[in-house]
N, C-alpha and C positions, 0 to 999 in steps of 0.2 A: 504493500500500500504506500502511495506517495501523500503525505499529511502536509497542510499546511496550516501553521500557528502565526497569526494576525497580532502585531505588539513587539515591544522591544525592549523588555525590562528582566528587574528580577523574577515578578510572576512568571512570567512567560519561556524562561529559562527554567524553573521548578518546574513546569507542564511539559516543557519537552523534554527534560533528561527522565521525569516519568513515561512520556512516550517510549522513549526506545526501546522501554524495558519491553516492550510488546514486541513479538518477532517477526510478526505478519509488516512490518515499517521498515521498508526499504529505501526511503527516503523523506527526510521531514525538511519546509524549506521556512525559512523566518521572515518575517515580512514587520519592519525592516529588520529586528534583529539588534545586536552589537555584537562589540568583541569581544566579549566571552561564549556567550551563543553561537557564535562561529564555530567552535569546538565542538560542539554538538550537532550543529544543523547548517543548512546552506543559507544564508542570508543574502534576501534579496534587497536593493535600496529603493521598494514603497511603501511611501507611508502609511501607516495603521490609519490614515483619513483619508486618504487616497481610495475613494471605492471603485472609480472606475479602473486604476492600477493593477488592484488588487484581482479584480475579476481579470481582466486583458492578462494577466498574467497565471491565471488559478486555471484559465479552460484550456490552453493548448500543452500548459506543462501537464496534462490529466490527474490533474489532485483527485484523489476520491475520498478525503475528509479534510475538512477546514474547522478550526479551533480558532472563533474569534473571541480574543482576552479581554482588550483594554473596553472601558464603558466610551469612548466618543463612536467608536466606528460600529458599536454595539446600537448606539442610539442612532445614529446617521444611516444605518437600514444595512450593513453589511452582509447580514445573515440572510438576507431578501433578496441582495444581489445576486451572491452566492447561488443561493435555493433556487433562481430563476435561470442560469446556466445551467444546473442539475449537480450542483455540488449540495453534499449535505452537511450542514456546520452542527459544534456543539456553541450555543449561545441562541439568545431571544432575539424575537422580531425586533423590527422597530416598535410594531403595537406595543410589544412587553417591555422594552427596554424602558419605558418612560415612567416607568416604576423608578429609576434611581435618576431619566430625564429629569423629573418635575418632581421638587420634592412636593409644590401642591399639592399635583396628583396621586402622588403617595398618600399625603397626607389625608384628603381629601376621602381616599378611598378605606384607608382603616376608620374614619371616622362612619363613612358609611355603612362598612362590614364588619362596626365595635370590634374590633382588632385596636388592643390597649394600646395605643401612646401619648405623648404630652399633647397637653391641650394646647391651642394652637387660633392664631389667624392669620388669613393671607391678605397681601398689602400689593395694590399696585403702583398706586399713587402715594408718593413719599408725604405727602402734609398729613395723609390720612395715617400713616403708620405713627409718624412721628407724635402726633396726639393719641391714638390709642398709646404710646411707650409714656404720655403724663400721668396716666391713669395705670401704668405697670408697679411692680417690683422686682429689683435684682436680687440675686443674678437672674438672666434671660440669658435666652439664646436669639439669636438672627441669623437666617439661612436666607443664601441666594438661590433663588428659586430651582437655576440650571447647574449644570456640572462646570466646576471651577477646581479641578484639580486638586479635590479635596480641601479645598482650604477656603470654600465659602459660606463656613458657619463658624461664629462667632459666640464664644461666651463672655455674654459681657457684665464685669462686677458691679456696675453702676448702671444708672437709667441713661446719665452722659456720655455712656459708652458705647451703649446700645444705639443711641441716634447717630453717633459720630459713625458705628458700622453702618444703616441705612441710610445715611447720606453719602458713604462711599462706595455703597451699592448702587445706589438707587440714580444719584447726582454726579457721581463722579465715575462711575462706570468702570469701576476697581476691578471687576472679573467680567466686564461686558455686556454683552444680552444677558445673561444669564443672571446679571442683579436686577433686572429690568423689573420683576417680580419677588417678594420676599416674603420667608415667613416669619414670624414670633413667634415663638413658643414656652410654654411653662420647661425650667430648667426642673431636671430630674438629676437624683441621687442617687450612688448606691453601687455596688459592683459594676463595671461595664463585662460583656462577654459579643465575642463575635462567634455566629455559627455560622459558618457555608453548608450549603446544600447542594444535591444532587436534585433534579423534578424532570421528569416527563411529563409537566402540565395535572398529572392525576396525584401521582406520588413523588411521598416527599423523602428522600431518604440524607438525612444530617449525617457532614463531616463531626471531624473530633473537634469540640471546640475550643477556642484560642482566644489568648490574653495579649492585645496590643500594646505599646506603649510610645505615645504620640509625641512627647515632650521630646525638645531637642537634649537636654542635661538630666543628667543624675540627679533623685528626688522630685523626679516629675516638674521638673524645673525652665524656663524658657518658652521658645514657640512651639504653639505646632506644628507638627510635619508630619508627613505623608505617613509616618510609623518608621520608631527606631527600633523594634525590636519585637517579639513577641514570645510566646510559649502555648505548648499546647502538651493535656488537656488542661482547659481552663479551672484551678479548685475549684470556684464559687461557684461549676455551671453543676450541680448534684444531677443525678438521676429524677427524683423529684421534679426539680425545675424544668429538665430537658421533657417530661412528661405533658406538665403544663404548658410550655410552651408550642408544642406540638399539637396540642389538642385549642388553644386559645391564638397560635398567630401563625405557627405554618401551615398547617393547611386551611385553615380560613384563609390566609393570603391567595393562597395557589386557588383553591376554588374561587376569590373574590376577584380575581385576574381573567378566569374563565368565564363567569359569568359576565363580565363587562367584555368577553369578544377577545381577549388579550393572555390565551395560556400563554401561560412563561416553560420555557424548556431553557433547561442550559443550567447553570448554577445560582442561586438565589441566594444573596448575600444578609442574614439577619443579624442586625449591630443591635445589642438591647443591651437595657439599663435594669439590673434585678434589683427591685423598687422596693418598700417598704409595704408598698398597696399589689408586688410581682411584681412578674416580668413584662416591660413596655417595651414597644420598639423604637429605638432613635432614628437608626436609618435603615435603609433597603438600598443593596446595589444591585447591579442585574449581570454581578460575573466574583471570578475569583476575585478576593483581597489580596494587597500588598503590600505587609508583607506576611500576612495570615497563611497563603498557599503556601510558604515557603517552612513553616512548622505543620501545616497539616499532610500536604501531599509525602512527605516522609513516613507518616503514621500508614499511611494506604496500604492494605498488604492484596488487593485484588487488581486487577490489570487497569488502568485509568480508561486507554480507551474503550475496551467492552465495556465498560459504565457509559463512558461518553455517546457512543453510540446507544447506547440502550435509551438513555434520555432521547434521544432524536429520534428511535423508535416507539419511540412509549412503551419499552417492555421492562422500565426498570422494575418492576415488581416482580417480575420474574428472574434479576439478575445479582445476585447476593451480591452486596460487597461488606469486606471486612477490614476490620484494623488491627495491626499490631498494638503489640500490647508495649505501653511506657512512655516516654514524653519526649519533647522535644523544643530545640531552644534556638530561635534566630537573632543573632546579634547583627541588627544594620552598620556596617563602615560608610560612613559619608563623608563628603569633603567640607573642610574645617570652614566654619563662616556657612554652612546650610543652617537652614532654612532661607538664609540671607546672599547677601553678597558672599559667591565664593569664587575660586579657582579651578580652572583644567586645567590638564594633560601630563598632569605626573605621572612617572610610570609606577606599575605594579607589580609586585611578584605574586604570584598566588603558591600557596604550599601545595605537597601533594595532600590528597584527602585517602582516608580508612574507612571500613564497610562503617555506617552511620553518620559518614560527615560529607557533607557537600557544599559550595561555595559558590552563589548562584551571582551571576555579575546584572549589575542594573544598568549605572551609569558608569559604560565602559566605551573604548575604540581600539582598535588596530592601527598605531602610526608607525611606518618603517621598520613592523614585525613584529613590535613592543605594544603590549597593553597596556594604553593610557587612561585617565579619568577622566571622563566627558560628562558630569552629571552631578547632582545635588547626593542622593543617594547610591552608593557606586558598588558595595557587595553586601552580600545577605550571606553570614557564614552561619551555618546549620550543624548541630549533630543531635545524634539521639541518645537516651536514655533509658535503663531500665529506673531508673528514677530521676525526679527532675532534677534534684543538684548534681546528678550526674552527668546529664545533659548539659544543663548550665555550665557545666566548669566544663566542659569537652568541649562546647561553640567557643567560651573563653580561649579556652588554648589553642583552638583552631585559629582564633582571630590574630594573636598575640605575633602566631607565624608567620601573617601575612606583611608584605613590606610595601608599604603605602605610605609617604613621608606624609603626602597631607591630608591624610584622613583620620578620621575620629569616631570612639561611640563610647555610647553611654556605658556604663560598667556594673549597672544596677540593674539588668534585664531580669524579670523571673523573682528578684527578690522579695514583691508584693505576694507573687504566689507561693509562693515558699512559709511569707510569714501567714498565710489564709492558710496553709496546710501544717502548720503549729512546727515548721521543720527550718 
């Protein structure tokens, strides 16, 4: 089978070195890919927005499965393109993808299908928002309505905080269309937990779930950013709660998506906040997290693409999948001054990796045969666990190997879980 995987980061590097493991993949090609993903797969240079590229280049090289990652080409109808030359992708329509398009919509739609989350209003007109925020209390949150590369929701400590985001939404067009529209919503408390899923539109079958950590310093300290780090399984997500939630927000979602015209197939990203009133949901995305795939897809112990495909067939219900058993720990390397102002193109060494450790590259390139850093976030170094300080100290030492003069990470990954599991 010749695969093609749509995206060019660290996810996307985690989903193809789990590809290969499949034998029937005689060729997986990256679109666009970088320099670490070169190692694994052939990279071609189009862009993950480039739809019409994407196709002009998917129908004569005879792909016969496409894996679209990243959420802009998700939303922008790629799997539509695709689906209409006769390739079969894992990832949502555009109808589905506007679950993580429009937080509105999102919004919108759990309020309709009581599917618990914060209470909430939408704003189009800034004087209007700006006065319902006289009559608020902080903290609040502010979400631009469109996708801004994760970083268009704001928690804001003050009520003067919160306007100064909707005016840089809304008037200064800080993230573009995409603040054109905004929401407020009641700020919630309490464990965060990310679960990814598996759906064929009927069923819903949940990844191991994973503990991000978004702050750029140690102590949950600085901006946020994309995720420095993560673990998986999550302690705070029990058996229990995975129960409840399954029965009050995943499948009511999947059904509430169907019933509005819009199954979702592909992977359904649930970010929820385990509340004092349960489990609510903050956000929805409509593919893998990043850097969440990069501790979960290690836990995988069944073939990724027969799941993938079985989503696109609707026969996940007939298609076991399992996880190994123990944890796992992704330490982000990013280049020093991320989330902000930083620098490229220092080179890299990468170490070799041992059966449970792997080094997935985000923001990398190929210059003069040297892997350089071309990116905010530039490695995801992973190992596993049969328990999580095990894990933990084994991504540590994997990290420590690698020779990156100007990269950084936080040194506190895992430690919040560690102290929720009394270890």
């Amino acid at each position: 089978m010749k695969i093609l995987v749509v995206g060019g980061g660290g996810r996307e590097h985690a989903i193809i070195q789990k590809l290969k493991e499949n034998k029937a993949v005689e060729a997986i090609y990256a679109l666009p890919g970088n320099g670490g993903i070169a190692a694994d797969a052939t990279c071609v240079d189009i862009g993950a927005k480039d739809i019409d590229g994407i196709v002009s280049f998917a129908k004569p090289t005879g792909i016969d499965y496409a894996v679209v990652a990243p959420d802009d080409p998700l939303v922008l109808g790629c799997v539509d393109a695709l689906n209409a030359v006769g390739i079969p992708c894992f990832g949502p329509t555009k109808a589905a993808a506007i679950i993580e398009g429009s937080k509105a919509f999102s919004k919108d739609l759990m309020k309709k299908y009581n599917i618990p989350t914060a209470a909430y209003e939408t704003f189009t007109e800034m004087d209007a928002a700006l006065s319902y925020l006289d009559g608020a209390s902080a903290p609040i949150v502010v979400k631009a309505d469109g996708l801004a590369l994760g970083k268009g929701v704001i928690i804001a400590e003050s009520i003067d905080e919160a306007k100064k985001a909707v005016r840089e939404m809304m008037e200064e067009k800080k993230f573009g269309a995409s603040g054109s529209k905004v929401v407020i919503e009641e700020f919630l408390t309490g464990p965060e937990v990310s679960v990814l899923s598996f759906t064929d539109g009927e069923t819903v079958v949940p990844m191991v779930s994973s503990m991000d950590h978004k702050r750029a310093h140690d102590g949950d300290k600085g901006l946020n950013t994309g995720g420095m780090g993560t673990v998986a399984p999550n302690p705070y997500y029990t058996d229990a709660i995975a129960k409840t939630c399954m029965e009050t927000i995943f499948l009511p979602t999947i059904r509430a998506m169907k019933a509005e015209g819009r199954t979702f197939k592909g992977c359904l990203y649930f970010g929820l906040m385990l509340t004092d009133k349960g489990p609510k949901v903050i956000e929805y995305n409509c593919r893998f997290g990043d850097p969440e795939t990069q501790v979960v897809l290690p836990l995988l112990e069944s073939d990724l693409l027969t799941v993938m495909q079985a989503t696109t067939n609707g026969t996940l219900k007939d298609t076991p999948v399992t996880w190994k058993k123990g944890h796992a720990c992704c330490v982000i390397v990013a280049s020093k001054g991320y989330p902000e102002k930083y620098e490229s193109g220092f080179p890299i060494t990468l170490p070799s990796c041992k059966a449970g450790e792997a080094i997935y590259v985000a923001g990398a390139k190929i210059t003069s045969g040297e892997l350089v850093s071309a990116g905010g976030r530039v490695l995801g170094v992973t190992s596993t666990g049969e328990t999580l300080a095990e894990a933990i100290d084994r991504a540590y030492a994997l990290t420590d190997r690698v020779i990156f003069t100007n990269g950084y990470c936080r040194r506190d990954i895992g430690q919040r879980a560690l102290q929720a599991k009394g270890e």
